[in-house]
TORKOL-4160 file (C-alpha; in steps of 0.2 Angstrom, whole numbers, padded with zeros to 4 digits, m for minus):
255
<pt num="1" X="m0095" Y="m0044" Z="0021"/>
<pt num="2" X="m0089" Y="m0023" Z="0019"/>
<pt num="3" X="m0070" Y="m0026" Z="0014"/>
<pt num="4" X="m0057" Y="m0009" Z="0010"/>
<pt num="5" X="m0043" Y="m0017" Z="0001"/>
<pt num="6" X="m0028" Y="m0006" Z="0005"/>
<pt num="7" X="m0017" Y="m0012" Z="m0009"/>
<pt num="8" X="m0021" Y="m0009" Z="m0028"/>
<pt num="9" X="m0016" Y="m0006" Z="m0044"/>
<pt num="10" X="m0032" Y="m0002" Z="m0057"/>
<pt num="11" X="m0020" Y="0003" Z="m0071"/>
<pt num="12" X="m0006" Y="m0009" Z="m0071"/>
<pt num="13" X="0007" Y="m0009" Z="m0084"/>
<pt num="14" X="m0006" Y="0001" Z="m0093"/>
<pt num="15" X="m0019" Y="m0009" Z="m0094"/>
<pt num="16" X="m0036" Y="m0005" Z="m0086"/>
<pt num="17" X="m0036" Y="0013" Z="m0088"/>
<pt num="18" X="m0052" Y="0015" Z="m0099"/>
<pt num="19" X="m0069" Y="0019" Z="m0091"/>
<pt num="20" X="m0078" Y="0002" Z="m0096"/>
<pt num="21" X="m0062" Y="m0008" Z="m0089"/>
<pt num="22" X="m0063" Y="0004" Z="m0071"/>
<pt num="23" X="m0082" Y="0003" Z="m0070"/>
<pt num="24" X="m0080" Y="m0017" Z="m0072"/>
<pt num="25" X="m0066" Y="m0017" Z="m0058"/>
<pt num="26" X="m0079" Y="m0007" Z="m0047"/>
<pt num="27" X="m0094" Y="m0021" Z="m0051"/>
<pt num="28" X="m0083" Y="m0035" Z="m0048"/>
<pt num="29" X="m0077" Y="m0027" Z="m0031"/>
<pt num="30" X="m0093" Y="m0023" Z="m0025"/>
<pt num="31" X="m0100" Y="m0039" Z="m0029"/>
<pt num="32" X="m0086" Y="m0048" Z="m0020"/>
<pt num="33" X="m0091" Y="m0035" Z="m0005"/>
<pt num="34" X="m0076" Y="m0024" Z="m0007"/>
<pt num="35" X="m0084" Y="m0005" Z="m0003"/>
<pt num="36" X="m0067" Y="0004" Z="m0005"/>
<pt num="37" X="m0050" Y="0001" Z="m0013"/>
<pt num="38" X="m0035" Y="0010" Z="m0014"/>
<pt num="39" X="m0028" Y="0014" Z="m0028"/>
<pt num="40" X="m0010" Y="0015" Z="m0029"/>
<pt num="41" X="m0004" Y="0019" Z="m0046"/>
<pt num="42" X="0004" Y="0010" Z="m0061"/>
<pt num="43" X="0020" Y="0012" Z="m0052"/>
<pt num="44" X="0032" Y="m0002" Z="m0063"/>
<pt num="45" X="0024" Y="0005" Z="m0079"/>
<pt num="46" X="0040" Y="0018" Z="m0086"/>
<pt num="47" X="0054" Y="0009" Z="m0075"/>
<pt num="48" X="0060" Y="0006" Z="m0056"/>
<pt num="49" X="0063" Y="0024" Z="m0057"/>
<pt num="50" X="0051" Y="0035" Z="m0067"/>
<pt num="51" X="0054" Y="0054" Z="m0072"/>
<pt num="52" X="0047" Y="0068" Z="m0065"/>
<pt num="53" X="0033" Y="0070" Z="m0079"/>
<pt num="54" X="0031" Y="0050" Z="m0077"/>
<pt num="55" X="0027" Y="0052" Z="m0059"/>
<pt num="56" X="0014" Y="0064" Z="m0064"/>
<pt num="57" X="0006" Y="0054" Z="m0078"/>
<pt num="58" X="0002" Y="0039" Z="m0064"/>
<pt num="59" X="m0004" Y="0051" Z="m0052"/>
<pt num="60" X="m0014" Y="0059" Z="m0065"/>
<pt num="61" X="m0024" Y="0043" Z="m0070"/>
<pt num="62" X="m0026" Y="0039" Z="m0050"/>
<pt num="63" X="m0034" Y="0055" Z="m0049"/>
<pt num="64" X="m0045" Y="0052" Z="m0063"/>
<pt num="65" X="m0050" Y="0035" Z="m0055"/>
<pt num="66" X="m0056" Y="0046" Z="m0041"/>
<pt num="67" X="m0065" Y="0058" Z="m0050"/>
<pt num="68" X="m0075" Y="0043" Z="m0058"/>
<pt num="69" X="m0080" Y="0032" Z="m0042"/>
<pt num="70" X="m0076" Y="0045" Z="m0028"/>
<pt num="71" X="m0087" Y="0034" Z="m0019"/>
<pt num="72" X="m0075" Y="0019" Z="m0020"/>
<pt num="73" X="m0056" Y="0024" Z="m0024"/>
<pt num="74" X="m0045" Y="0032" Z="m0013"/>
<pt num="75" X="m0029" Y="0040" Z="m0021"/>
<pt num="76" X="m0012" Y="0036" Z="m0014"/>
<pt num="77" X="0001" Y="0047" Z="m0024"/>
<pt num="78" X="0016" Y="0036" Z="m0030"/>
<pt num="79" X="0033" Y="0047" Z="m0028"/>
<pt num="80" X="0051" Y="0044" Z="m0034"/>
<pt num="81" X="0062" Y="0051" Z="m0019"/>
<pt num="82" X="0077" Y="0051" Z="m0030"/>
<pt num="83" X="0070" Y="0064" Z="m0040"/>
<pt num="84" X="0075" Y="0077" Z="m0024"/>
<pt num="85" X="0063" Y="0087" Z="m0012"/>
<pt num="86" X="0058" Y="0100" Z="m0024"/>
<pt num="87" X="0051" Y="0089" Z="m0036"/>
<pt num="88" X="0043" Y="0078" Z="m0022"/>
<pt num="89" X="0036" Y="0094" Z="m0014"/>
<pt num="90" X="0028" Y="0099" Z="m0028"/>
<pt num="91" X="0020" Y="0081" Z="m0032"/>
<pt num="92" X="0013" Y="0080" Z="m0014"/>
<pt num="93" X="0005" Y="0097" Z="m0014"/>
<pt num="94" X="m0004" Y="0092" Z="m0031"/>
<pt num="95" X="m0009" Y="0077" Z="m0021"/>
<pt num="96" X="m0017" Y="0084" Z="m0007"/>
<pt num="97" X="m0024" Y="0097" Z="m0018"/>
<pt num="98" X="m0034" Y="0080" Z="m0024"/>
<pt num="99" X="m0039" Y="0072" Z="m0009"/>
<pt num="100" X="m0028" Y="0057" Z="m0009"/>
<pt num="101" X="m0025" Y="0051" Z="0007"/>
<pt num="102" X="m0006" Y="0044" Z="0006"/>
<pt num="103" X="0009" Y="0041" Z="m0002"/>
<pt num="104" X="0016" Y="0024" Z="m0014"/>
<pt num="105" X="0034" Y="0019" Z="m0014"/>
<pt num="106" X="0041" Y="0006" Z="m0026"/>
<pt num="107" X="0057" Y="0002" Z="m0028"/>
<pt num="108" X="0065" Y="0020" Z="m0034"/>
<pt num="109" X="0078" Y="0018" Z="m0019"/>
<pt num="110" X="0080" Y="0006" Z="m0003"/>
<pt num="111" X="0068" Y="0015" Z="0011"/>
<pt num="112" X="0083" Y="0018" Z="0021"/>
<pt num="113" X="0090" Y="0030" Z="0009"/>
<pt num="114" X="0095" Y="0050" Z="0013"/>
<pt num="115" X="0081" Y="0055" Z="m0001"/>
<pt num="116" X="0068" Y="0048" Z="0009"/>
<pt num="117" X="0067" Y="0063" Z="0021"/>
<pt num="118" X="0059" Y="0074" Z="0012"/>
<pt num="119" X="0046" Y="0060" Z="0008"/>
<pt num="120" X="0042" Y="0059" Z="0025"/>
<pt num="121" X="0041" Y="0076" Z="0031"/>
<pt num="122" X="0026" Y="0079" Z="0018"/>
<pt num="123" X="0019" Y="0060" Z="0024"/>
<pt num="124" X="0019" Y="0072" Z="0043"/>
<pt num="125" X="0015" Y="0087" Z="0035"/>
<pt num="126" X="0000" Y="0085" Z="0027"/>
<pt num="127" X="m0005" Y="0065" Z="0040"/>
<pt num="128" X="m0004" Y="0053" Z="0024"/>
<pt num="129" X="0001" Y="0034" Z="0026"/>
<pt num="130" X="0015" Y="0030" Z="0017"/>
<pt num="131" X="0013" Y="0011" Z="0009"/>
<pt num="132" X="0031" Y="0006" Z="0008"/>
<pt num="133" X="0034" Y="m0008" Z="m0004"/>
<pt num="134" X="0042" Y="m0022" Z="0002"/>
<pt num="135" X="0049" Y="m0042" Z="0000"/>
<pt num="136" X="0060" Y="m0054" Z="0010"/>
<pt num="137" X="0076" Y="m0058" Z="0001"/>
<pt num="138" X="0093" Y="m0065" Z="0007"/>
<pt num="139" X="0101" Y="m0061" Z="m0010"/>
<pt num="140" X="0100" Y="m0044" Z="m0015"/>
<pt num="141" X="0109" Y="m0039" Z="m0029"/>
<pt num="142" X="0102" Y="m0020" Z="m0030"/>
<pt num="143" X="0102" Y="m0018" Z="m0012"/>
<pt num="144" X="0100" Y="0000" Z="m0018"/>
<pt num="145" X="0082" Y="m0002" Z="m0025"/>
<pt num="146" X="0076" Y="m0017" Z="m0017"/>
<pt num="147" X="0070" Y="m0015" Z="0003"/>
<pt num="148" X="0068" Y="m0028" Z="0015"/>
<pt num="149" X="0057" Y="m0029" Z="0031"/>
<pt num="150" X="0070" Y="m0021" Z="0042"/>
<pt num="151" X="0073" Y="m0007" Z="0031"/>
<pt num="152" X="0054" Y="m0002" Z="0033"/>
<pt num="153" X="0055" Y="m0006" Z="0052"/>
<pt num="154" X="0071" Y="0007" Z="0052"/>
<pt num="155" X="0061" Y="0020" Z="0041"/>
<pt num="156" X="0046" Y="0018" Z="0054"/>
<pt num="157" X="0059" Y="0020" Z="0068"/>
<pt num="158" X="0067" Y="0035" Z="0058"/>
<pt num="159" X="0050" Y="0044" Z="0059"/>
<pt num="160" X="0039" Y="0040" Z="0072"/>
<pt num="161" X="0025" Y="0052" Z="0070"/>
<pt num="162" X="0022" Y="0043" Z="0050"/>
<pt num="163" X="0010" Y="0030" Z="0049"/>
<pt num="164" X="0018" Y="0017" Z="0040"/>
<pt num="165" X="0011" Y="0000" Z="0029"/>
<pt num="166" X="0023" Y="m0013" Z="0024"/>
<pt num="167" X="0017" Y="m0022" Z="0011"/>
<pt num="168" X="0015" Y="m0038" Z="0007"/>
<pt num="169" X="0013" Y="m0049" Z="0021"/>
<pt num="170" X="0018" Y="m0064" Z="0013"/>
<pt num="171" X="0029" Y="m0060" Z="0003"/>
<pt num="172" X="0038" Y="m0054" Z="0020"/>
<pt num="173" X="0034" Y="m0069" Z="0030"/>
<pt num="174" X="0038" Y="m0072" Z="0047"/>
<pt num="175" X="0052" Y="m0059" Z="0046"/>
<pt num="176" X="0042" Y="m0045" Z="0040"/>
<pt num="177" X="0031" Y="m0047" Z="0056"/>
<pt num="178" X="0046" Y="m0050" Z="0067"/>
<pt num="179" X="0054" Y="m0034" Z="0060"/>
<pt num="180" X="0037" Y="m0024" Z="0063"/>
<pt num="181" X="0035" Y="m0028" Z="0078"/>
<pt num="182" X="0043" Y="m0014" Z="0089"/>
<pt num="183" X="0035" Y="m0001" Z="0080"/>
<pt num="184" X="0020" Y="0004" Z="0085"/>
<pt num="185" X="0017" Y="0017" Z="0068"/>
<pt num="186" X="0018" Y="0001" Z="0056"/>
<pt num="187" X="0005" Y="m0009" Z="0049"/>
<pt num="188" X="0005" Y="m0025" Z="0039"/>
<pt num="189" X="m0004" Y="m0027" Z="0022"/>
<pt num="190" X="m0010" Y="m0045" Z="0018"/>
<pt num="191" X="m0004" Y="m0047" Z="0000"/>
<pt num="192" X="0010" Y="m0055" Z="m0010"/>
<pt num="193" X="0013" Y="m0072" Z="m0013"/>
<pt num="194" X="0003" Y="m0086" Z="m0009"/>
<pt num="195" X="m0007" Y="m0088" Z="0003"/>
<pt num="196" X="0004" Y="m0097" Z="0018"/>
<pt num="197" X="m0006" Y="m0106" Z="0031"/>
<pt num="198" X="m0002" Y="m0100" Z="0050"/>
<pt num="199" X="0004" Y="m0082" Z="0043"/>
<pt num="200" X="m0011" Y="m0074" Z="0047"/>
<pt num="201" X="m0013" Y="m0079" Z="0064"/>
<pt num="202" X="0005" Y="m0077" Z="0066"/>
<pt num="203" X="0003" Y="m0058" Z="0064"/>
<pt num="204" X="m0009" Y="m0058" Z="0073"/>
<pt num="205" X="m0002" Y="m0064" Z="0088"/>
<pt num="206" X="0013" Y="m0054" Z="0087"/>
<pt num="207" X="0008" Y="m0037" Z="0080"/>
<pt num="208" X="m0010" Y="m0038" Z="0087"/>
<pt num="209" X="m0028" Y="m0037" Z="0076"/>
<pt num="210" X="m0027" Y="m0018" Z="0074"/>
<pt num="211" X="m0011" Y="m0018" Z="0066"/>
<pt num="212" X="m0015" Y="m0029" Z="0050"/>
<pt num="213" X="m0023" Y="m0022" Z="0034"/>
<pt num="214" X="m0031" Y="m0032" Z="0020"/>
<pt num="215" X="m0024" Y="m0030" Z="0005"/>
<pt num="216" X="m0022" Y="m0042" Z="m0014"/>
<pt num="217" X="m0012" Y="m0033" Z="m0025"/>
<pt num="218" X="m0025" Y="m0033" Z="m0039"/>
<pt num="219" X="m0022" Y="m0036" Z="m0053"/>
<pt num="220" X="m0006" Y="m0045" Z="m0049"/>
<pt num="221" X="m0018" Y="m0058" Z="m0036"/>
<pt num="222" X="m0033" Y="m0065" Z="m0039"/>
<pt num="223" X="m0047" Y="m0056" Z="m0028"/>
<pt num="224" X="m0057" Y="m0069" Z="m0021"/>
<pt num="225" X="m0039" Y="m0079" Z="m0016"/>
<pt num="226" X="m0035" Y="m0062" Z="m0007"/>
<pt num="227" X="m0051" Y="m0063" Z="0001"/>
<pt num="228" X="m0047" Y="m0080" Z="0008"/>
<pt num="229" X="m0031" Y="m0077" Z="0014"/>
<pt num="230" X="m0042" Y="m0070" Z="0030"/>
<pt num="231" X="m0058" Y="m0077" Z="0028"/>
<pt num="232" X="m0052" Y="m0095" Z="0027"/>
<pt num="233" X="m0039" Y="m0094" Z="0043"/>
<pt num="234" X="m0041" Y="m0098" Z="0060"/>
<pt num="235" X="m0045" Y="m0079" Z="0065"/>
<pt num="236" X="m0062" Y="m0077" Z="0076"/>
<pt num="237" X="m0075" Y="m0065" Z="0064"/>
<pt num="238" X="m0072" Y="m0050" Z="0075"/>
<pt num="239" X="m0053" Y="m0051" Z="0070"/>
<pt num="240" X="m0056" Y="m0055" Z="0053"/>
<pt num="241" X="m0070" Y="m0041" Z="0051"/>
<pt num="242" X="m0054" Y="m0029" Z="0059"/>
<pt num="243" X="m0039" Y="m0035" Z="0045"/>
<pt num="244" X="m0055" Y="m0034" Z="0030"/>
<pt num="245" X="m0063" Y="m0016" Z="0035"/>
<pt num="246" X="m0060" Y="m0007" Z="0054"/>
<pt num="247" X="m0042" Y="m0006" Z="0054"/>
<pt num="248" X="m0041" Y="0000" Z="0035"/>
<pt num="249" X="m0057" Y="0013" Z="0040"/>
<pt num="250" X="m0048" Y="0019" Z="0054"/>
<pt num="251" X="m0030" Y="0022" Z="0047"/>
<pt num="252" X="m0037" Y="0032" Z="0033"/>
<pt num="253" X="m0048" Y="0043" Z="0043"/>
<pt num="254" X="m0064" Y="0036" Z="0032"/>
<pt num="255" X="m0081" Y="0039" Z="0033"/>
């Protein structure tokens, strides 16, 4: 089994940042057959909305993670759009300058949001992915912060030429995949909550194979429950051997 998990966080709340506790991460995933993760930065670690030097402190350790397994990680750059297009400018060219192949957004602002333009004129700019967080909620008391499903499906609609992931795929349910559905620049991640039998196939079958990624949300999810949210559904191997390695491959332009 060759997996890329699209969704990770090595350093989380700051843990895992030493060398052992990386080079154990990379043992464990290769011996569970994952050949590449994506590393996306220990975005909650200051706040929901980090300062300028913050930003540059998670990207800095992602780049570090790269320059330790380049083989293996590859660096997303986690941006705060409310900190305004100069300062996201600058952050994006450092970025590029490091070989990281897209861009993290958390919960700074609602994807929706003005601040987001210059966010995704870099993502067209330079062809990054941008990994859009996102969760299903009926009650949203900081609608400001907190994006649903259909605000990623409006970004995605907003900028057609970005390729898009929405994450967590059961934390968005049956209404994540409905809202993505229309928009052909938007892919679907696999992780959040707990595994949900029929979700997979669901997606499947409305957004097609090529448009769902695997992904756990290490550390936050165990690993080889991740894994099984694909390899124990109802998905034929071609289709399963697509959402664990093909699509992922294909979207960030790997080797």
């Amino acid at each position: 089994m060759c997996i890329i998990d699209v969704h990770t966080h090595p350093v989380c709340f700051r843990e895992g940042r030493s060398r052992a506790a990386v080079d154990a991460l990379v043992a464990r995933g290769r011996a569970l057959g994952i050949e590449r993760m994506v590393a996306l930065g220990d975005v909650l670690a200051f706040s929901r909305s980090q300062t300028a030097a913050q930003v540059a402190l998670i990207n800095d350790e992602t780049a570090l993670l790269l320059r330790w397994h380049p083989d293996y990680f590859v660096g997303f750059c986690y941006l705060n759009p409310t900190l305004g297009e100069r300062a996201v400018g600058r952050e994006v060219a450092r970025a590029v300058g490091r070989g990281f192949r897209g861009l993290k957004l958390e919960i700074a602002n609602n994807a929706r949001a003005a601040c987001m333009r210059p966010v995704m004129a870099a993502a067209e700019v330079h062809g990054l992915v941008v990994l859009q967080h996102a969760w299903s909620m009926t009650k949203i008391k900081q609608r400001a912060f907190h994006t649903d499903p259909e605000d990623v499906a409006t970004l995605a609609r907003r900028f057609p030429n970005v390729r898009i992931i929405m994450a967590h795929l059961t934390g968005c349910g049956v209404r994540g995949v409905l809202a993505a559905k229309s928009c052909e620049n938007l892919w679907v991640d696999t992780s959040g909550a707990a595994p949900e039998t029929g979700l997979m196939e669901y997606a499947v079958e409305k957004l097609g194979a090529g448009r769902v990624l695997y992904g756990s949300d290490l550390p936050v999810r165990d690993l080889p429950v991740a894994i099984a949210r694909v390899t124990g559904s109802a998905l034929d191997a071609a289709t399963q051997r697509k959402i664990l390695r093909d699509n992922a491959r294909a979207l960030l332009q790997l080797p």
